[in-house]
mmCIF file of the N, C-alpha and C atoms, coordinates in Angstrom:
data_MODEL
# 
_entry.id   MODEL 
# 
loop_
_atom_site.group_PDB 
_atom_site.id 
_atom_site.type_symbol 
_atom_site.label_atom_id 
_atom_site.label_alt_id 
_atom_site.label_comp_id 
_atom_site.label_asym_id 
_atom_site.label_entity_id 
_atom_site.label_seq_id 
_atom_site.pdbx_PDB_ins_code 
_atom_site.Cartn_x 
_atom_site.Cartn_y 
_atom_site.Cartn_z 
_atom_site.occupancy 
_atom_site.B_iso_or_equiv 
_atom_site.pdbx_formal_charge 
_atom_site.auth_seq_id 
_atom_site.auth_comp_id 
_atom_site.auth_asym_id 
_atom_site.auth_atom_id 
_atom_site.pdbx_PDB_model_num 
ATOM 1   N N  . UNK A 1 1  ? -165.508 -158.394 47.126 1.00 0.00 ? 1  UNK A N  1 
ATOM 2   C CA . UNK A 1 1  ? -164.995 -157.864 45.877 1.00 0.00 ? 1  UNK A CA 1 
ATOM 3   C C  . UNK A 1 1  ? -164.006 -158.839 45.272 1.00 0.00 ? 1  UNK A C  1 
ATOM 4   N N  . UNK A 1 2  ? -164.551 -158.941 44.450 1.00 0.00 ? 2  UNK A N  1 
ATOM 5   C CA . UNK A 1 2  ? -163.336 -159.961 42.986 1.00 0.00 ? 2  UNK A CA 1 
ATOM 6   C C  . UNK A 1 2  ? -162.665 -159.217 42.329 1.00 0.00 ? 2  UNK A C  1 
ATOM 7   N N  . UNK A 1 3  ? -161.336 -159.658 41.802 1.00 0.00 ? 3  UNK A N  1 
ATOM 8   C CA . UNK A 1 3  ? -160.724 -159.052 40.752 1.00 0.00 ? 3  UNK A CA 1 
ATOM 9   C C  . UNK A 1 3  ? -160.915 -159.592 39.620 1.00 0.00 ? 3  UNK A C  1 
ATOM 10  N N  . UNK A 1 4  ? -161.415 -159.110 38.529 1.00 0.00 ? 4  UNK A N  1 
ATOM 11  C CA . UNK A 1 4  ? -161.588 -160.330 37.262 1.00 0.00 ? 4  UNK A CA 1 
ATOM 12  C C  . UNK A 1 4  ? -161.140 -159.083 36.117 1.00 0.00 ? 4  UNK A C  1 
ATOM 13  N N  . UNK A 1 5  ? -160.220 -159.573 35.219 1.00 0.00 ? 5  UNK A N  1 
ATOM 14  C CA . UNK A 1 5  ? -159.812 -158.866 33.759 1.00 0.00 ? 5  UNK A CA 1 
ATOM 15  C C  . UNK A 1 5  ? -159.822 -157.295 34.065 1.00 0.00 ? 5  UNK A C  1 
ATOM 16  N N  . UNK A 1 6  ? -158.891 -157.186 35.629 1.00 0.00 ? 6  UNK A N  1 
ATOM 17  C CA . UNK A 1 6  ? -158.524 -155.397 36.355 1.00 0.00 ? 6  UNK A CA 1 
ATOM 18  C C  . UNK A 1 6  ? -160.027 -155.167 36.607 1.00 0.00 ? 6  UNK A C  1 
ATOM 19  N N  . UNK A 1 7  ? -161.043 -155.823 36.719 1.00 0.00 ? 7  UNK A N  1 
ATOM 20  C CA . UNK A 1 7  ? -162.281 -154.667 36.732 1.00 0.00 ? 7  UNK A CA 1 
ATOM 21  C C  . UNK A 1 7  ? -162.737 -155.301 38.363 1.00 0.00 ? 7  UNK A C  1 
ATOM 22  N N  . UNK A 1 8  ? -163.376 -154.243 39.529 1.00 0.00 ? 8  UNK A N  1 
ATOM 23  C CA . UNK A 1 8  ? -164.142 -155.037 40.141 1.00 0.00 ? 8  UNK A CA 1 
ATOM 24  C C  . UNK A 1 8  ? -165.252 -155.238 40.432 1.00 0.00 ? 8  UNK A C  1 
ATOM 25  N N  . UNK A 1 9  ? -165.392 -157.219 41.577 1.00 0.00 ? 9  UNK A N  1 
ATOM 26  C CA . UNK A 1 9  ? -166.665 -157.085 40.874 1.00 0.00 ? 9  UNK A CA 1 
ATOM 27  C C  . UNK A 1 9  ? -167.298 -158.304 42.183 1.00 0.00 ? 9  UNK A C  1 
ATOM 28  N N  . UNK A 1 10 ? -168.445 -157.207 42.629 1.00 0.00 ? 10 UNK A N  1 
ATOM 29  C CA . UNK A 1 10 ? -168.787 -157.542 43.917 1.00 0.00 ? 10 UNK A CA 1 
ATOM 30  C C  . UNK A 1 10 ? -169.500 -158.979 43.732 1.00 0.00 ? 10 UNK A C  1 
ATOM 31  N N  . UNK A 1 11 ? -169.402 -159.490 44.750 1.00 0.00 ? 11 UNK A N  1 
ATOM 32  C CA . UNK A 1 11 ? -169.469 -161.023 45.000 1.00 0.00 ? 11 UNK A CA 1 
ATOM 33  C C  . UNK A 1 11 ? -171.033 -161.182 46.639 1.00 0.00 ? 11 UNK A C  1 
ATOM 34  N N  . UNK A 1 12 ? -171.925 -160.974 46.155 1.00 0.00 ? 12 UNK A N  1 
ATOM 35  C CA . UNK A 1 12 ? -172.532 -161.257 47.521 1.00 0.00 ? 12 UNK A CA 1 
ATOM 36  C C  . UNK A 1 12 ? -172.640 -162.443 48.378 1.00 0.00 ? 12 UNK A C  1 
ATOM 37  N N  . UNK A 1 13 ? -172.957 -162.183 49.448 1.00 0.00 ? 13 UNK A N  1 
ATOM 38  C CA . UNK A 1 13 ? -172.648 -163.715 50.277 1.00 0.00 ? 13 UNK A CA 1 
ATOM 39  C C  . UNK A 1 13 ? -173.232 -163.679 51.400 1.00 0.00 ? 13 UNK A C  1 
ATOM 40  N N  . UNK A 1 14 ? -173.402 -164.761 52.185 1.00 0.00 ? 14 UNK A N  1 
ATOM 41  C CA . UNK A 1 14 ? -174.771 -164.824 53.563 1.00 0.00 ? 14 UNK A CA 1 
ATOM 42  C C  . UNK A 1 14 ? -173.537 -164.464 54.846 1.00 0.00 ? 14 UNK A C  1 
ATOM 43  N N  . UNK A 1 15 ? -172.319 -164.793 54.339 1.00 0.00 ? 15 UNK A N  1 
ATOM 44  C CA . UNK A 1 15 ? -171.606 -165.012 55.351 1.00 0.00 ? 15 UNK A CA 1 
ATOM 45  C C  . UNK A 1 15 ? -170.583 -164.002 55.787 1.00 0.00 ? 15 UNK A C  1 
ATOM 46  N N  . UNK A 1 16 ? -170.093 -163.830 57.220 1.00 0.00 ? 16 UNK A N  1 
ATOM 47  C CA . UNK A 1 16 ? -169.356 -162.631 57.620 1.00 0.00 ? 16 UNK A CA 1 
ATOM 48  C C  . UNK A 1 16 ? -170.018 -160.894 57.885 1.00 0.00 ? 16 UNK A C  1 
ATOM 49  N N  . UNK A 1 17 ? -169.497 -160.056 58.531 1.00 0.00 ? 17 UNK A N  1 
ATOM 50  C CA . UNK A 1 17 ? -169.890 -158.925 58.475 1.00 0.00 ? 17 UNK A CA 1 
ATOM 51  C C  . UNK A 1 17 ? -169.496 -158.133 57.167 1.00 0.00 ? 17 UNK A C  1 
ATOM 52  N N  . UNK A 1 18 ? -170.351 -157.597 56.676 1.00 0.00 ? 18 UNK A N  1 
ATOM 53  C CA . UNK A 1 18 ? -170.174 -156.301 55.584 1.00 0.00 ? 18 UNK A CA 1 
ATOM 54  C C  . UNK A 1 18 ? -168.920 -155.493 55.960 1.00 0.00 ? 18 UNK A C  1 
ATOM 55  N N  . UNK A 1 19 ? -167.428 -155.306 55.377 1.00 0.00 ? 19 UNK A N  1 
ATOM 56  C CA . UNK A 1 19 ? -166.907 -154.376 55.712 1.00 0.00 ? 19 UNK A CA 1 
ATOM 57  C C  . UNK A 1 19 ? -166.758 -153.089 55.132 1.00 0.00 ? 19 UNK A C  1 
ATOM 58  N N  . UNK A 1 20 ? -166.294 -152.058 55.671 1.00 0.00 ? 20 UNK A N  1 
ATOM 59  C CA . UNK A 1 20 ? -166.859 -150.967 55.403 1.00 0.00 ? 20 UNK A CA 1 
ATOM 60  C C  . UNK A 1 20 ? -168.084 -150.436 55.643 1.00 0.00 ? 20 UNK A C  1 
ATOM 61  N N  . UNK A 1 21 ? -168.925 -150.889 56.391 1.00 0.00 ? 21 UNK A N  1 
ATOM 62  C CA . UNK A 1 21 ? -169.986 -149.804 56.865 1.00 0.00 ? 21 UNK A CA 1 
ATOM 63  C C  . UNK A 1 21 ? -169.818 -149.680 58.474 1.00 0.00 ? 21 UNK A C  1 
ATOM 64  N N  . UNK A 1 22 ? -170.913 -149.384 58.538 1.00 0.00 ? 22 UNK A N  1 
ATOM 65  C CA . UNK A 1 22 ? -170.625 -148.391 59.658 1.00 0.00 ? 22 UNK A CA 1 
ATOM 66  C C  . UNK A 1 22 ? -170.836 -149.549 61.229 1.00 0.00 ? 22 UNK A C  1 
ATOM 67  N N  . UNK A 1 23 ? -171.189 -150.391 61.229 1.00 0.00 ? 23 UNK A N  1 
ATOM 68  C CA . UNK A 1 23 ? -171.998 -151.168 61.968 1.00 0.00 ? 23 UNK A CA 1 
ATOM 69  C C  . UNK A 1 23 ? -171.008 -152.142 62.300 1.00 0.00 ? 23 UNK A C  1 
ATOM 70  N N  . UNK A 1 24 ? -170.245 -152.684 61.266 1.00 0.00 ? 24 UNK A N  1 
ATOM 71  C CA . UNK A 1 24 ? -169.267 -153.853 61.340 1.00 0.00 ? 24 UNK A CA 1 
ATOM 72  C C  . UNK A 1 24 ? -168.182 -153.788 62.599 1.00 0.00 ? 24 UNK A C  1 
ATOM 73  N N  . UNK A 1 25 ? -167.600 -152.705 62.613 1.00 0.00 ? 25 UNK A N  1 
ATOM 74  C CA . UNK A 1 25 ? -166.554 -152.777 64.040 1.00 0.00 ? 25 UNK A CA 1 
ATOM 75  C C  . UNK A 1 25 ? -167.111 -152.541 65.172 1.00 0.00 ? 25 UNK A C  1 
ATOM 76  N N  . UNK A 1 26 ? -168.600 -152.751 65.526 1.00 0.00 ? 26 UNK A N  1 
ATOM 77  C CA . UNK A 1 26 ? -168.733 -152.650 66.427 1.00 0.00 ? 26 UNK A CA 1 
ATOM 78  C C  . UNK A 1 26 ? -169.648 -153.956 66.694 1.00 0.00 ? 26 UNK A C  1 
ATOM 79  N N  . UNK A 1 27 ? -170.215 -154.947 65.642 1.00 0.00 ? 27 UNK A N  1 
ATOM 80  C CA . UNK A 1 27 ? -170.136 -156.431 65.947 1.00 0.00 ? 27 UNK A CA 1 
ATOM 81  C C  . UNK A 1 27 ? -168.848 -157.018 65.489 1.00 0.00 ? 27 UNK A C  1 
ATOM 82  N N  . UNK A 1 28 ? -168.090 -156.489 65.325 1.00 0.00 ? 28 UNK A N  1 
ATOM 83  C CA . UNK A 1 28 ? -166.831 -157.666 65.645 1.00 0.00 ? 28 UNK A CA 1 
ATOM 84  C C  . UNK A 1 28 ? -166.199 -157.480 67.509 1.00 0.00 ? 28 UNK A C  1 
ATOM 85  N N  . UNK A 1 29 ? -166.340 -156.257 67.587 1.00 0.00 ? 29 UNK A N  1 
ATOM 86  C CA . UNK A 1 29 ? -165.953 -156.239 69.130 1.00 0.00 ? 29 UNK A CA 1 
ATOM 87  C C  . UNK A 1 29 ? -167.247 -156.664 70.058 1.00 0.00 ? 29 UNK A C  1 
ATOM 88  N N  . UNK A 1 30 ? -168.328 -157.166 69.676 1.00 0.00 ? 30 UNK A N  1 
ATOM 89  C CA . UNK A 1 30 ? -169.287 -157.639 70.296 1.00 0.00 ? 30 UNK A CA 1 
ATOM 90  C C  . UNK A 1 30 ? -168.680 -159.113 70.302 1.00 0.00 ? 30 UNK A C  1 
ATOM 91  N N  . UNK A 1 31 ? -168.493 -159.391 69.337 1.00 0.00 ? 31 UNK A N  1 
ATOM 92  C CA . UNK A 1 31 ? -168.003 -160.764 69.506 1.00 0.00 ? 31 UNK A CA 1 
ATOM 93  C C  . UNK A 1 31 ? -166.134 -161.276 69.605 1.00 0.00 ? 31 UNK A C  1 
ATOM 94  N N  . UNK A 1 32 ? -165.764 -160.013 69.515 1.00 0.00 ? 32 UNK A N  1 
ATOM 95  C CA . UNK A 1 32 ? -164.473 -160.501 69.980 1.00 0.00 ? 32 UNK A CA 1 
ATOM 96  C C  . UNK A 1 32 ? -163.945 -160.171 71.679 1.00 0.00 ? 32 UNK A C  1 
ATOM 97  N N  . UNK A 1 33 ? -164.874 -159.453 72.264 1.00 0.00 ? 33 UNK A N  1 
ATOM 98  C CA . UNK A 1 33 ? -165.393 -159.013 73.652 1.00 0.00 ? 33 UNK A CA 1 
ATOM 99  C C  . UNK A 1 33 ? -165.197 -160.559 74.404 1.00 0.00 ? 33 UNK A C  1 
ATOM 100 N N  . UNK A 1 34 ? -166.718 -161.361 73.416 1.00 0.00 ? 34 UNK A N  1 
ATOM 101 C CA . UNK A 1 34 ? -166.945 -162.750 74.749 1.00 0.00 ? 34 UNK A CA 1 
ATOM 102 C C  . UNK A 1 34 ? -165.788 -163.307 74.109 1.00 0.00 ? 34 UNK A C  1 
ATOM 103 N N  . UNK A 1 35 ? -165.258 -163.854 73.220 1.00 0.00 ? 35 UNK A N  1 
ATOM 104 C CA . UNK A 1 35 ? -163.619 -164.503 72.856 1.00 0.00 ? 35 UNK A CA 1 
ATOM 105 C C  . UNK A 1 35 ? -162.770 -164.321 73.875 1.00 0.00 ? 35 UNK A C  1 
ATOM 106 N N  . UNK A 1 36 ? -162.554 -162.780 74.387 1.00 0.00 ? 36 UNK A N  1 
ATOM 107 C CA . UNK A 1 36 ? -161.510 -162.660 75.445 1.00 0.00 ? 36 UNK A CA 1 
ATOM 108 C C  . UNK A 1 36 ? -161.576 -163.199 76.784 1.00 0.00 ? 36 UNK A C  1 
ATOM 109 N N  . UNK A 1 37 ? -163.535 -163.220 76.913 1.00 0.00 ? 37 UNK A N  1 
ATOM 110 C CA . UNK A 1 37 ? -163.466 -163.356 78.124 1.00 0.00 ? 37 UNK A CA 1 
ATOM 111 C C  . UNK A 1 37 ? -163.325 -164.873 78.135 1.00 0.00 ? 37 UNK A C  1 
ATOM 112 N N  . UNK A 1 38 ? -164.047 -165.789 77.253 1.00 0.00 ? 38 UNK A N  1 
ATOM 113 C CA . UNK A 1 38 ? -163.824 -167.442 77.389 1.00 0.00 ? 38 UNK A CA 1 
ATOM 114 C C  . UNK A 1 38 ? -161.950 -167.416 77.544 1.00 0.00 ? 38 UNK A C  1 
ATOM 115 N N  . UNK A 1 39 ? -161.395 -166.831 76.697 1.00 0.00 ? 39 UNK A N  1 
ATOM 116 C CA . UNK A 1 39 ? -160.279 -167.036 76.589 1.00 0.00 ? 39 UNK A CA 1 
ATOM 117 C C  . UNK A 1 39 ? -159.400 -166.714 78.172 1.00 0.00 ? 39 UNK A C  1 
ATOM 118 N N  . UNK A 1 40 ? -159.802 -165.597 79.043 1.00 0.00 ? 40 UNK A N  1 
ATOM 119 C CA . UNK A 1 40 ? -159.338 -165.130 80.220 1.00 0.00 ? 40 UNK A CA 1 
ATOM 120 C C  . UNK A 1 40 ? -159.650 -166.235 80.987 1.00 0.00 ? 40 UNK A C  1 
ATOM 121 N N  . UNK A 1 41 ? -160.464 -166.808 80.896 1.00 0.00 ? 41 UNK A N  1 
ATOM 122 C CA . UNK A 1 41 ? -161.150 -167.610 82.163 1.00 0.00 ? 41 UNK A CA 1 
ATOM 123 C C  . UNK A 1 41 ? -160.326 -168.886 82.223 1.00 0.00 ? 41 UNK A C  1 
ATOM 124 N N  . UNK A 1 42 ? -160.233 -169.571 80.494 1.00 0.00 ? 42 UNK A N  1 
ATOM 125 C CA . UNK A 1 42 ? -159.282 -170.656 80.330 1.00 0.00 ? 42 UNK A CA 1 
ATOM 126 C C  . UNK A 1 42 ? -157.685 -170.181 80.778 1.00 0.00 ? 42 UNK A C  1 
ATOM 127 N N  . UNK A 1 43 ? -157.121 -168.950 80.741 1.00 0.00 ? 43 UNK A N  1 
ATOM 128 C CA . UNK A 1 43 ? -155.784 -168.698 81.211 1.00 0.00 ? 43 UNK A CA 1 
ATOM 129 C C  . UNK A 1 43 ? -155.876 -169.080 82.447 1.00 0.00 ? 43 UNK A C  1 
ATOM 130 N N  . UNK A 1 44 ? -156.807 -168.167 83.268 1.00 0.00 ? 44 UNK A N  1 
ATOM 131 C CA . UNK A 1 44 ? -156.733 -168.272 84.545 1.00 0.00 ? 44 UNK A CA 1 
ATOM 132 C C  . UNK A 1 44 ? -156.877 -169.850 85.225 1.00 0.00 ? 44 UNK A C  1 
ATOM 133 N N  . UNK A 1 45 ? -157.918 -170.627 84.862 1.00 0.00 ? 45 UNK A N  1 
ATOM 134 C CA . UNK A 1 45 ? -158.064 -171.765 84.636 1.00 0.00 ? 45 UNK A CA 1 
ATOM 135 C C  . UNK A 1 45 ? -156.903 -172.674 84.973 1.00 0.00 ? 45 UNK A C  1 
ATOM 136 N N  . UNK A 1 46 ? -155.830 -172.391 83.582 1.00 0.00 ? 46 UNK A N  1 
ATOM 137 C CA . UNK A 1 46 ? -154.676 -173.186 83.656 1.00 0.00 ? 46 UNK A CA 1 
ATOM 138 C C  . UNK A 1 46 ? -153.821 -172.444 84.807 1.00 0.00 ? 46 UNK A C  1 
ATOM 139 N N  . UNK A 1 47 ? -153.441 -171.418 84.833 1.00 0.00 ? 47 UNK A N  1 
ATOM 140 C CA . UNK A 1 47 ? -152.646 -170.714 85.978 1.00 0.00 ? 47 UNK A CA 1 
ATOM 141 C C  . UNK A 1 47 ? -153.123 -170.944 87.286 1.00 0.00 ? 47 UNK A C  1 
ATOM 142 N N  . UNK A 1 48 ? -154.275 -171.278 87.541 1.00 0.00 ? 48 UNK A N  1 
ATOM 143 C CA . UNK A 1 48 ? -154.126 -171.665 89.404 1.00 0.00 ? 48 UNK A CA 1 
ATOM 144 C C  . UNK A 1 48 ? -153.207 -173.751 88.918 1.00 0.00 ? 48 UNK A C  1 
ATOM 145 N N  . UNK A 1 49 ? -154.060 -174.161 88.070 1.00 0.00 ? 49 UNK A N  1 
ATOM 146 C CA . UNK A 1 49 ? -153.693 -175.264 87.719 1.00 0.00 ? 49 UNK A CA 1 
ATOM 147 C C  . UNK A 1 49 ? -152.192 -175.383 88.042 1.00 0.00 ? 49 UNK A C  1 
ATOM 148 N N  . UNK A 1 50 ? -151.511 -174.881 87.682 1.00 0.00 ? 50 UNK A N  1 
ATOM 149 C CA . UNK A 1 50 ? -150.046 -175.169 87.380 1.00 0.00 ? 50 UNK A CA 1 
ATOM 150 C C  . UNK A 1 50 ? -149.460 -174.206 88.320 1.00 0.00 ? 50 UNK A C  1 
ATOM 151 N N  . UNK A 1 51 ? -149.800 -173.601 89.083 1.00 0.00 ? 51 UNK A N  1 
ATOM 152 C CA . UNK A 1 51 ? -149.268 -172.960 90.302 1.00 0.00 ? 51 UNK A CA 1 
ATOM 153 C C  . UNK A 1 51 ? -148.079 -173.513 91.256 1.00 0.00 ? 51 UNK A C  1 
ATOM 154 N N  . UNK A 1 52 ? -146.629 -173.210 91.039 1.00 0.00 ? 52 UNK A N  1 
ATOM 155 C CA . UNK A 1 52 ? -145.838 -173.859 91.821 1.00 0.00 ? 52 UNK A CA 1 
ATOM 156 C C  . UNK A 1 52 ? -145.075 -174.741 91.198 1.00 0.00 ? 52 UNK A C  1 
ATOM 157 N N  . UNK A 1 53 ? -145.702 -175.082 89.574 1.00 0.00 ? 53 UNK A N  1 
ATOM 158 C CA . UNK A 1 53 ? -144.889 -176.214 88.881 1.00 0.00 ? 53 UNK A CA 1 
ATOM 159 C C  . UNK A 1 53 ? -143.942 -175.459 88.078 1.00 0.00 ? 53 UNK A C  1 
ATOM 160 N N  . UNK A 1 54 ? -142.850 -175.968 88.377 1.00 0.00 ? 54 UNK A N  1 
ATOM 161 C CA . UNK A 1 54 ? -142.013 -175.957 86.942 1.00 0.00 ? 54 UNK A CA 1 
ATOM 162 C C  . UNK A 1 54 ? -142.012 -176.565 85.403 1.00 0.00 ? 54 UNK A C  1 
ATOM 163 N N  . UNK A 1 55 ? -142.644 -175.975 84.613 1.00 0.00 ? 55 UNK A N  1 
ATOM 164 C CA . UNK A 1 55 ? -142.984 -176.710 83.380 1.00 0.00 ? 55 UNK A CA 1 
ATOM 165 C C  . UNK A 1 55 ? -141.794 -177.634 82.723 1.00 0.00 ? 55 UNK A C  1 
ATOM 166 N N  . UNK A 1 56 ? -140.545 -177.197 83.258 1.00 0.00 ? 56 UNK A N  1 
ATOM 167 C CA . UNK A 1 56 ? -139.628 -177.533 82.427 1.00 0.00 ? 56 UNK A CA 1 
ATOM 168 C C  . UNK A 1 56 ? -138.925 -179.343 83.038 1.00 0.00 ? 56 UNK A C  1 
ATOM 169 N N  . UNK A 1 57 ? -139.573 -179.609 84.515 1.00 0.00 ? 57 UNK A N  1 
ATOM 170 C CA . UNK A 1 57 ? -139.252 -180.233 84.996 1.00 0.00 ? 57 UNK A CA 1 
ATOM 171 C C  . UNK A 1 57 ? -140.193 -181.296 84.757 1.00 0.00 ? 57 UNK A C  1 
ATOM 172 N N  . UNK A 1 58 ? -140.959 -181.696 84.674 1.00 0.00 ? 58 UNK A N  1 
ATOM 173 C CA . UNK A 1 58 ? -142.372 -182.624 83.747 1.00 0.00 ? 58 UNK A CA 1 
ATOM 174 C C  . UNK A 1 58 ? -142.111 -182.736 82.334 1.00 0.00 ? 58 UNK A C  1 
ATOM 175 N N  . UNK A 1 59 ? -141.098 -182.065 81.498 1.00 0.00 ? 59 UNK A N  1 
ATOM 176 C CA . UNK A 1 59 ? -141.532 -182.059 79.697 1.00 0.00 ? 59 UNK A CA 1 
ATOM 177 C C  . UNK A 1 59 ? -139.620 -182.551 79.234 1.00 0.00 ? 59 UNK A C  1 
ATOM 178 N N  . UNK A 1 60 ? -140.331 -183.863 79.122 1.00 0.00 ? 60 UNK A N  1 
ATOM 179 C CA . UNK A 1 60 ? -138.889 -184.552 78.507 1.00 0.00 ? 60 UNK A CA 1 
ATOM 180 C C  . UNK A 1 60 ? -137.902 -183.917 77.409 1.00 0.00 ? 60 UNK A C  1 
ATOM 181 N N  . UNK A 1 61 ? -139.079 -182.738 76.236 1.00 0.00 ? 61 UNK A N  1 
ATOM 182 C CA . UNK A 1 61 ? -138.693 -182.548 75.067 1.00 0.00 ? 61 UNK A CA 1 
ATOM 183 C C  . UNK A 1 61 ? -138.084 -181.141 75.590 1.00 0.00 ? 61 UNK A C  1 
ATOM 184 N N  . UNK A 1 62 ? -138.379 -180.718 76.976 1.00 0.00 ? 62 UNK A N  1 
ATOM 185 C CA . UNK A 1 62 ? -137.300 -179.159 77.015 1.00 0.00 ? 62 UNK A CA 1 
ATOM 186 C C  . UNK A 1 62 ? -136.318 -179.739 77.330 1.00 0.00 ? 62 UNK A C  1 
ATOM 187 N N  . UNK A 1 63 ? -136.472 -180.780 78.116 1.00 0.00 ? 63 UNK A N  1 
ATOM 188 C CA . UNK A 1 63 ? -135.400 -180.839 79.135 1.00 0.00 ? 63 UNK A CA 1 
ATOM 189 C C  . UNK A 1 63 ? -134.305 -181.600 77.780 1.00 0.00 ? 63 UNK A C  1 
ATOM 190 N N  . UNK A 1 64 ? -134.656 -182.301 77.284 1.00 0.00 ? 64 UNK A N  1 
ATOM 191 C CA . UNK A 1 64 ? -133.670 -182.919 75.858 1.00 0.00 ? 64 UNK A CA 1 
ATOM 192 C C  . UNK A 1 64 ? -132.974 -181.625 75.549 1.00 0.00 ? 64 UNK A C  1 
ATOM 193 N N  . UNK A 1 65 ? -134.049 -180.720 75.090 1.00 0.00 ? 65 UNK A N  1 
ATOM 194 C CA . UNK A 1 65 ? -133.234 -179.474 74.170 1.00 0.00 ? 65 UNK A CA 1 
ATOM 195 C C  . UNK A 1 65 ? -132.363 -178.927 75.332 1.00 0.00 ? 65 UNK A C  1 
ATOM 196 N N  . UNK A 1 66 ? -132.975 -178.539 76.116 1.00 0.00 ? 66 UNK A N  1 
ATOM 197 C CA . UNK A 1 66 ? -131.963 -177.593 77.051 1.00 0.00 ? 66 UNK A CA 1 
ATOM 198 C C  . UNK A 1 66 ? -130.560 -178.320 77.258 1.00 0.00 ? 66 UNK A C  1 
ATOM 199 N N  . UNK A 1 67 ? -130.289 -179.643 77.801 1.00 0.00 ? 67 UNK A N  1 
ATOM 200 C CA . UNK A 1 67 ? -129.306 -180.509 77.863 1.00 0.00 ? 67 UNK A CA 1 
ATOM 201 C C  . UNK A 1 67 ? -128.687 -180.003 76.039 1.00 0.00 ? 67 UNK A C  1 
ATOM 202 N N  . UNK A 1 68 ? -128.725 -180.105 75.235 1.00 0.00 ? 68 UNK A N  1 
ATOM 203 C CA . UNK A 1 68 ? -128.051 -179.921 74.142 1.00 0.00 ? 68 UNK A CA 1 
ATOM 204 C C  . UNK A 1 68 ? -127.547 -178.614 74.051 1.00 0.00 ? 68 UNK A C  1 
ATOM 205 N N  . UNK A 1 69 ? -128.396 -177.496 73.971 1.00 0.00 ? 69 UNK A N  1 
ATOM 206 C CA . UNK A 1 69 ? -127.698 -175.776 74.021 1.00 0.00 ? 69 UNK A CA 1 
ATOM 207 C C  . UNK A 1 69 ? -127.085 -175.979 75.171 1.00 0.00 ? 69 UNK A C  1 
ATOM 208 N N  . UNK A 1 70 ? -126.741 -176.491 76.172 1.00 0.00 ? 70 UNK A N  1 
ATOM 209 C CA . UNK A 1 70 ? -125.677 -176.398 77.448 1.00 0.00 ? 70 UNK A CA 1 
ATOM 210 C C  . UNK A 1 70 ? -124.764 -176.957 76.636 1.00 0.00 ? 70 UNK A C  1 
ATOM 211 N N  . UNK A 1 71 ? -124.780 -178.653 75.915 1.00 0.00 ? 71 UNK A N  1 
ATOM 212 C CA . UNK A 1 71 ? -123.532 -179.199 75.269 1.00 0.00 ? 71 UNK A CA 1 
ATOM 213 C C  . UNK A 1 71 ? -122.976 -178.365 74.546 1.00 0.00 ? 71 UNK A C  1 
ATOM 214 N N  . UNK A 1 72 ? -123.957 -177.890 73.423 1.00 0.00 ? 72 UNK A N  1 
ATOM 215 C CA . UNK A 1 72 ? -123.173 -177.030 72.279 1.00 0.00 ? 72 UNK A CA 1 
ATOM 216 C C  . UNK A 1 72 ? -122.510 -175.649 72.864 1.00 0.00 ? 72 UNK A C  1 
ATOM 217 N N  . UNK A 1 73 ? -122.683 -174.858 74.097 1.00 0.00 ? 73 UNK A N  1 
ATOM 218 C CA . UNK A 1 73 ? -122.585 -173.703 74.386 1.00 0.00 ? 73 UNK A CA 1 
ATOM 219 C C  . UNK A 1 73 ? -120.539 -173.953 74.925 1.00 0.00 ? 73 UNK A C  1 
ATOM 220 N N  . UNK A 1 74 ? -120.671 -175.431 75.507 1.00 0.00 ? 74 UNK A N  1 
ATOM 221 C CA . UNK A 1 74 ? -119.847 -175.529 76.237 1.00 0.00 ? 74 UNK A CA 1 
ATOM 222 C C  . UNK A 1 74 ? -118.708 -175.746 75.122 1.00 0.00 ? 74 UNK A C  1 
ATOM 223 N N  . UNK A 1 75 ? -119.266 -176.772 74.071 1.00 0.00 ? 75 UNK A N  1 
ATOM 224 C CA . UNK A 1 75 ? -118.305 -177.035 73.353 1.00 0.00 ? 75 UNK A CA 1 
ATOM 225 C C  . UNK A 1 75 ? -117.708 -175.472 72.277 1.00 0.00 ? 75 UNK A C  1 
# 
């Protein structure tokens, strides 16, 4: 739907689900279903990965900031 001179004014197109009918929320959770799961697998993925590390002890740019909110806290 377009807005043109207050009136509206449907726009068809190949692309996306139709919203508003009846069918649409239940292919978006078809496909936002496998999203979670690629997405779970990459968490887990990184979490055995980094098991035991301290992130903060490897990353020059926390450890910069953190050193500064200690200066400024103190001062």
């Amino acid at each position: 739907m377009e807005l043109i001179k207050g009136k509206r004014v449907f726009s068809d197109t190949e692309l996306g689900v139709p919203q508003g009918s009846i069918i649409s929320p239940l292919l978006s959770n078809l496909v936002l279903h496998e999203l979670d799961i690629l997405l779970q697998k990459k968490m887990d993925q990184l979490n055995q990965k980094n098991t035991g590390i301290k992130p903060y002890i490897d990353n020059p740019i926390y450890r910069k900031l953190s050193s500064r909110i200690i200066n400024l806290k103190r001062k």
